[in-house]
N, C-alpha and C positions, 0 to 999 in steps of 0.2 A: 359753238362756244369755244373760245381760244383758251386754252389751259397753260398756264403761268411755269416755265423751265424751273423747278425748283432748283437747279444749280445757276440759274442768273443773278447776275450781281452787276447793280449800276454801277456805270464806271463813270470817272472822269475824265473826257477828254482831252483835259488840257496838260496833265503833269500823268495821262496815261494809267493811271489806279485804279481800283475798286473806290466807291465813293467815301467805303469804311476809314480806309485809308488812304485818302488824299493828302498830298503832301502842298496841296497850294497855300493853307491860310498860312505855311510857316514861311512859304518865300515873301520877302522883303526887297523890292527892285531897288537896285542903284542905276541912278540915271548916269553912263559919261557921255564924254564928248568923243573919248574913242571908240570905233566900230570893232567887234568883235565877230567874225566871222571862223563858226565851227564847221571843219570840214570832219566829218562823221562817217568810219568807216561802216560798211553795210552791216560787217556783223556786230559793231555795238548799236546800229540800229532793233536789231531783230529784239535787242534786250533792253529795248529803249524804257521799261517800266523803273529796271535800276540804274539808265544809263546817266553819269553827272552829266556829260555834254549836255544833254534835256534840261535838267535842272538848271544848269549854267544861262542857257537861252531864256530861260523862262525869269530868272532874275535879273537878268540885262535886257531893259528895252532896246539899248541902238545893237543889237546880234541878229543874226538868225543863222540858221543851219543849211548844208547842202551837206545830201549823201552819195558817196563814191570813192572810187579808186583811185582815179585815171578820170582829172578835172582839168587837161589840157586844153578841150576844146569845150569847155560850160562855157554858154552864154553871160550868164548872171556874173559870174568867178572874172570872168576876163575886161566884162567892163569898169568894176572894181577898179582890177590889177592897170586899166590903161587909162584911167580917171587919173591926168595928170594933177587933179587938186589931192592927192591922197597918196601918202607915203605907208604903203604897206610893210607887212615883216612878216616873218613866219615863224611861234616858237616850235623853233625844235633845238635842242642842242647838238653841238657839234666843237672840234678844235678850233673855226672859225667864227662862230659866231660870237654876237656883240651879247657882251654880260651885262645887263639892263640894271643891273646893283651899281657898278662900277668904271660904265663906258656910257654915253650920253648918244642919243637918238638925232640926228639932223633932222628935224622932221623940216624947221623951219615955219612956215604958215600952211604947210597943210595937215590934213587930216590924218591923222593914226587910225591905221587898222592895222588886226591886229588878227594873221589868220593859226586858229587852234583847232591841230590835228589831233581828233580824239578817237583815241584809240589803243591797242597794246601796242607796246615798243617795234614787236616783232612787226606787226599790219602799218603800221604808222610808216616807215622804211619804204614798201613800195607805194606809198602816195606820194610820197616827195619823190622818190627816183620815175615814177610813172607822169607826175603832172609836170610837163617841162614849163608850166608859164611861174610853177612853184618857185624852180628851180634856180633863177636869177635872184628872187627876193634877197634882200640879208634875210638871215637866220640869228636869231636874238635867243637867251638863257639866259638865267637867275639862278645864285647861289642862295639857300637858306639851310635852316639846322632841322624844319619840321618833320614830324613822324606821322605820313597819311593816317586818317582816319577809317580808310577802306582796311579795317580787320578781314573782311572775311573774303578779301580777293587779293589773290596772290600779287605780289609787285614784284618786276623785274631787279630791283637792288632796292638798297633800305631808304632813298633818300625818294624814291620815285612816286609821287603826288599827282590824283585822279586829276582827272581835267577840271573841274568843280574850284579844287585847292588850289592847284595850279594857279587859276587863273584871279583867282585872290591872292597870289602871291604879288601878281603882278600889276590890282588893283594898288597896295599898298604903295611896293616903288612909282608908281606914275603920280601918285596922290605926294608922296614923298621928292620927288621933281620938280613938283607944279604942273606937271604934264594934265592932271585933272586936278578939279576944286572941288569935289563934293565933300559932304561932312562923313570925317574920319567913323566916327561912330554906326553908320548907317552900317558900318563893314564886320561890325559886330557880330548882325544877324545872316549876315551872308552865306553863310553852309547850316544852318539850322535844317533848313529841308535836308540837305545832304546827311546832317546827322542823325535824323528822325526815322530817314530811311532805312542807314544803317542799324537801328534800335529797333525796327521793325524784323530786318531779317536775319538777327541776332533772336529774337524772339522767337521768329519763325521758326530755329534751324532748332530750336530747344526744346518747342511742345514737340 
């Protein structure tokens, strides 16, 4: 007779939780036209249960994720990067890079993608200097005033926004372009998971 782990807890596969605490019925997908491609360092994979990069893929149908350091020679990554119908970018910021508030995108008729390194500031540094096919891309940033909602994890300076937020920063300006057409609104419930999760282990750290 098989006897039942009392410390087992179904989980959910797809947003990675206990089934208690499933964060999926709060994602809400925004469908674009731009591809988002999260390059994920290994060790915010390990933590992938609180990682927003996860969250972020999980509410954008046209994304997915690749994990790594050193994506010079990925397969998947380079035929991307050499899909002449697809002008890619890389945010990170930099002295040189194109302010997506304030400077205008050539993309022309092709495709936006749009690759986000998720990661801390410090890990983020050697995937750009380590993947040289990165290295050529523009590098694109955005100014805003917000204050992450990641309370309970340290940010590099005060302006510095999870990958989650981030990347609603820059649903906004491309909706605000014409660069995408979906309805404004949908952007409402966009970190709702991200928030839930935050209230969870706000909770957690209190009982």
């Amino acid at each position: 007779m098989n006897k039942i782990n009392p410390s087992f807890r179904p989980m959910c596969y797809r947003c990675n939780r206990s089934m208690k605490n499933c964060l999926c019925h709060f994602i809400h997908p925004v469908e674009t036209k731009t591809r988002f491609v999260i390059l994920m360092h290994p060790k915010e994979y390990k933590h992938i249960k609180n990682n927003t990069g996860r969250l972020t893929n999980l509410s954008l149908p046209n994304s997915q994720i690749f994990v790594g350091v050193d994506f010079s020679h990925h397969k998947q990554l380079n035929e991307i990067i050499n899909n002449q119908e697809n002008y890619c970018i890389v945010l990170f910021p930099s002295q040189n890079s194109i302010n997506l508030n304030t400077q205008p995108l050539d993309i022309k008729k092709k495709k936006l993608v749009i690759f986000v390194i998720d990661a801390t500031w410090s890990s983020a540094k050697p995937i750009l200097r380590l993947s040289q096919n990165l290295q050529h891309l523009p590098k694109v940033s955005f100014s805003h005033t917000k204050t992450s909602k990641y309370s309970f994890k340290r940010q590099p300076f005060v302006q510095a926004l999870s990958t989650m937020e981030s990347v609603l920063c820059i649903l906004e300006i491309l909706h605000k372009k014409g660069i995408e057409n979906f309805d404004r609104n949908k952007l409402e419930k966009f970190l709702l998971p991200f928030e839930e999760m935050i209230k969870f282990q706000l909770s957690y750290k209190k009982s």
